[in-house]
C-alpha positions in Angstrom: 0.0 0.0 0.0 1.3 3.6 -1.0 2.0 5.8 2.2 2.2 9.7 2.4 3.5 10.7 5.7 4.5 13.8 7.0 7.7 13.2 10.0 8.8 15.3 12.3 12.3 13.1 14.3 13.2 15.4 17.8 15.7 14.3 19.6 15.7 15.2 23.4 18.7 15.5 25.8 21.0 16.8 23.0 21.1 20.7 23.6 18.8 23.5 21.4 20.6 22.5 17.7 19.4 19.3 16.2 20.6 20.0 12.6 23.0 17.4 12.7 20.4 15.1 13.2 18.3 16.2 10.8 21.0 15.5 8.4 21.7 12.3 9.1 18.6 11.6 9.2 18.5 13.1 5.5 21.3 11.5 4.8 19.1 7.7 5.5 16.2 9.7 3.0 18.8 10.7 0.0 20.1 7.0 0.0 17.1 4.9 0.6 15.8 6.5 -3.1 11.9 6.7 -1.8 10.7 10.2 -2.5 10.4 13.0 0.2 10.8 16.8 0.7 12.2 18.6 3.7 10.1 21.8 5.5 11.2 23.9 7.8 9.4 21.4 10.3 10.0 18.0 9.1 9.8 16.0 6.0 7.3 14.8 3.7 7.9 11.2 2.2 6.3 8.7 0.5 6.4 5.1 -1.2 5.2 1.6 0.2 4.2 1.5 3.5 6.9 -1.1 4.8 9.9 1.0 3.1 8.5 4.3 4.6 8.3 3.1 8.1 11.4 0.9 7.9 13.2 4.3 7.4 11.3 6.1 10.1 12.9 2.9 12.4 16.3 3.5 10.7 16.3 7.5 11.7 15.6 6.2 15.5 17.9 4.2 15.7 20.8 6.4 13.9 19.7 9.4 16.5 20.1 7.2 19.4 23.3 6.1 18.1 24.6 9.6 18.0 24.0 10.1 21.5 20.5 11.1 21.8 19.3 9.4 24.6 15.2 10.2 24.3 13.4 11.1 20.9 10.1 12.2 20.1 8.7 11.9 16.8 5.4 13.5 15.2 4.1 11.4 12.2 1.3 12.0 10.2 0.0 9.3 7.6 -1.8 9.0 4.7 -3.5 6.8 2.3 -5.4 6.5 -0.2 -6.7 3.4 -2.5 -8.9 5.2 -4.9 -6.5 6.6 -7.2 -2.6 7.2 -6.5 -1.6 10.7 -6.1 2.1 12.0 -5.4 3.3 14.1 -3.1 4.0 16.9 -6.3 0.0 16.2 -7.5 -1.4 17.3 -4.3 0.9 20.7 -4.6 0.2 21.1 -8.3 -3.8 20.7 -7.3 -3.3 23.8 -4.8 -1.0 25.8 -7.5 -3.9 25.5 -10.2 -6.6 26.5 -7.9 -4.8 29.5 -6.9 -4.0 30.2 -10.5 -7.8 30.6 -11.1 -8.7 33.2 -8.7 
């Protein structure tokens, strides 16, 4: 099943920057070839549902293994079975509806 999730990784006990997680985090995302887009606030990604989730696992446990020793994560999913949609058609679908005003 196709998964759209919005992910939000925060690791606690690490002091006020967590870039450097957020890139290696990144870093499991760029390699892993499954589609997402970074916010200011998280990520957006999406694919199968057993790849998407076996990188949220992955992004624990590399945070953990950098030290952090509590995380708390914010995850939003969604699916849908009556059509597939990408993450770029739901953007486009927002773009053209502002183009008509």
């Amino acid at each position: 099943m196709k998964v759209m999730i919005d992910l939000c990784v925060v690791p606690l006990g690490v002091g006020i920057s967590v870039s450097k997680y957020v890139a290696a985090c990144q870093k499991i995302l760029k390699e892993s070839g499954l589609s997402y887009q970074m916010h200011a606030y998280g990520t957006n990604i999406e694919g199968e549902w057993d790849e998407v989730f076996a990188i949220v696992k992955q992004c624990h446990e590399q945070v953990h293994a950098m030290g952090a020793p509590r995380i708390t994560t914010s995850l939003k999913v969604g699916t849908r079975i009556d059509r597939e949609q990408s993450m770029q058609d739901k953007i486009d679908s927002v773009a053209t509806k502002l183009a008509e005003d």
